[in-house]
N, C-alpha and C positions, 0 to 999 in steps of 0.2 A: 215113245222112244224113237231116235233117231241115230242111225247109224250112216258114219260118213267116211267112204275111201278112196283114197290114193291110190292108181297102179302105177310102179316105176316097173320101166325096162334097162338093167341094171348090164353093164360091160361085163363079159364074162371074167373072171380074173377081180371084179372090183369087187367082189359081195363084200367081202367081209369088211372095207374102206365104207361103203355105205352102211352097215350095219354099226361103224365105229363113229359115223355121223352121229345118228342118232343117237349114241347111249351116250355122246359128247354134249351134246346142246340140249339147252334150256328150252323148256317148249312154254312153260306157267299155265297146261293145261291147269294144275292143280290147283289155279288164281281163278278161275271162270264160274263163273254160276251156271252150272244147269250139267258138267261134266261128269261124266260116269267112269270112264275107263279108255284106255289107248294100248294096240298092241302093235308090234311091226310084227308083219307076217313073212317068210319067206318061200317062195312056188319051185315053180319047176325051173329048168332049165333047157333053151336048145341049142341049134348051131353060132346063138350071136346073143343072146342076153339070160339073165333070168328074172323072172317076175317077184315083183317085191308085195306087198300092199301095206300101207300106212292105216288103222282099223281103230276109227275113236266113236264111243257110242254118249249117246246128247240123250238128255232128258226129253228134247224135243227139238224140230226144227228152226225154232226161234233161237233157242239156245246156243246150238250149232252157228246161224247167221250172226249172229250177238259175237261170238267167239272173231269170227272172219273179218269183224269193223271194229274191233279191239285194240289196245293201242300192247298188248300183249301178243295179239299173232303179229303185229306188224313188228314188234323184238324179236318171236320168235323163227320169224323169216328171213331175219336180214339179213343173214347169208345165204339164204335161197339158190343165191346165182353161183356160188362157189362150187368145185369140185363140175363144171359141166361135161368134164371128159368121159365119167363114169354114165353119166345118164345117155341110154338112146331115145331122145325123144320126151318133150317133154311128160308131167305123168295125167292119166287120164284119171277125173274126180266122178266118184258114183256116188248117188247118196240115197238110202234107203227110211224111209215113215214104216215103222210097224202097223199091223194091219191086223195082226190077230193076237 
């Protein structure tokens, strides 16, 4: 299993605009071989952002890498660049291989 995340630092005041991203746009994780599951998560919040995370879980890291040179994430990014008022900073990507 492989687990892969997104952290966004979202403008205070934009949450719910970023939240309305996503439940707007086509992602076709649902077209990929190896996909399991996607959640957007929502954190805390302080004096200038609040933390998002984007949270999709791979059969494996092949899987995941397959997904990223797809001609379906590159549809499903191609607004990527839109809305950059809301974003501080671009988002930072973690990616976790199960171990036990």
């Amino acid at each position: 299993m492989y687990i892969a995340m997104n952290r966004f630092k979202i403008r205070l005041g934009s949450e719910q605009e970023f939240i309305d991203i996503w439940k707007n746009r086509e992602t076709y994780l649902d077209t990929v071989t190896g996909f399991q599951s996607f959640n957007l998560l929502q954190g805390a919040s302080n004096d200038e952002y609040t933390l998002f995370a984007s949270h999709s879980v791979w059969d494996s890291r092949q899987a995941f890498e397959g997904w990223t040179q797809s001609e379906q994430f590159r549809k499903a990014h191609a607004n990527a660049r839109g809305n950059k008022e809301i974003y501080l900073g671009a988002p930072n990507f973690e990616g976790f291989e199960s171990c036990l």
